[in-house]
N, C-alpha and C positions, 0 to 999 in steps of 0.2 A: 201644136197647131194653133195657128192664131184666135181660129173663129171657131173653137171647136167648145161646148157649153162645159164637157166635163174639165177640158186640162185650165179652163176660168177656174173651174171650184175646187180645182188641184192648188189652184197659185193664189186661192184665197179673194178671186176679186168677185165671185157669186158666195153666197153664203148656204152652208148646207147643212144639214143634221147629222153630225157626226156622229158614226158609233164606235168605229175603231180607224187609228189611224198609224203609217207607221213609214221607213223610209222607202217603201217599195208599194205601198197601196193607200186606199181610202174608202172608209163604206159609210153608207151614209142612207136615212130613209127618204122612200121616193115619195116624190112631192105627190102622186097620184095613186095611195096605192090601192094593190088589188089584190090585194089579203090582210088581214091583220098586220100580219109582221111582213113587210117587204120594205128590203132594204135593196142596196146596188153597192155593190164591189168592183173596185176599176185599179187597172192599174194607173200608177203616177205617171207614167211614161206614155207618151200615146203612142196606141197601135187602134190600125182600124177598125178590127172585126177578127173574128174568131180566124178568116181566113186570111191573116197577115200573122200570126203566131208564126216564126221562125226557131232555129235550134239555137238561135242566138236570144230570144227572148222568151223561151218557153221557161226558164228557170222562174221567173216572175210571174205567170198562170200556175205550174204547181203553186207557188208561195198565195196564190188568191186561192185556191182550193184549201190551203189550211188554215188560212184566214177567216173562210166560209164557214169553216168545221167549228172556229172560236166562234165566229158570230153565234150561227147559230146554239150553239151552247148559252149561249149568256144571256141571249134571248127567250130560251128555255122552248125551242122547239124539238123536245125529246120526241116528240110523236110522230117528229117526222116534219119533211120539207123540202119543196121543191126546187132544183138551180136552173135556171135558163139565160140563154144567151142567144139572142138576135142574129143572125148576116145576114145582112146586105137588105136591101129597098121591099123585096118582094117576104123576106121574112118578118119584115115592120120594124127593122132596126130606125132607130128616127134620130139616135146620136150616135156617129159614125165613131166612137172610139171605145174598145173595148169593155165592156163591162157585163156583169153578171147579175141577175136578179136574184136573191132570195125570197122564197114566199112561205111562205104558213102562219101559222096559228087555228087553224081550220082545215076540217077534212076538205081538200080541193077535190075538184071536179077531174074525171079520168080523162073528157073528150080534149081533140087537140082542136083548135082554131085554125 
């Protein structure tokens, strides 16, 4: 997608904090976080949102859920951590192309927003 911020920091022309990268993903810490450790997991390819996951691209979301399992390992969130994923305007998604948050390092908070 031309104007889309993540598939920029896919093709290298936004710079980002890499933590793992590979020919199917990229994660990377967010520029804003809101926990210790939060980073973002996207796939290379763009898709918009949790509700564009098709049977033809769902092979590439499992592979960011084991991605997620490395990060956080290496991150050293044994105690635990949370994954969230945005759809659409009203859930506050604000980059329209899939991606996944990790968060911890800290007992988070149970309430939802």
């Amino acid at each position: 997608m031309e104007n889309c911020l993540f598939c920029k920091i896919v093709a290298g022309e936004i710079p980002s904090n890499k933590v793992y990268e590979d020919e199917l993903v990229l994660a990377f810490r967010d520029i804003a976080p809101q926990a210790p450790t939060h980073i973002l997991v996207i796939p290379k390819a763009h898709i918009g949102s949790v509700a564009q996951i098709t049977p033809e691209n769902s092979g590439i979301v499992a592979h960011i859920f084991q991605v997620i399992a490395k990060v956080a390992e290496a991150e050293g969130l044994q105690n635990g951590y949370r994954v969230v994923s945005n759809c659409g305007d009203d859930a506050g998604q604000t980059v329209h192309h899939l991606h996944f948050h990790i968060l911890g390092g800290k007992k988070l908070a149970l309430e939802m927003a």
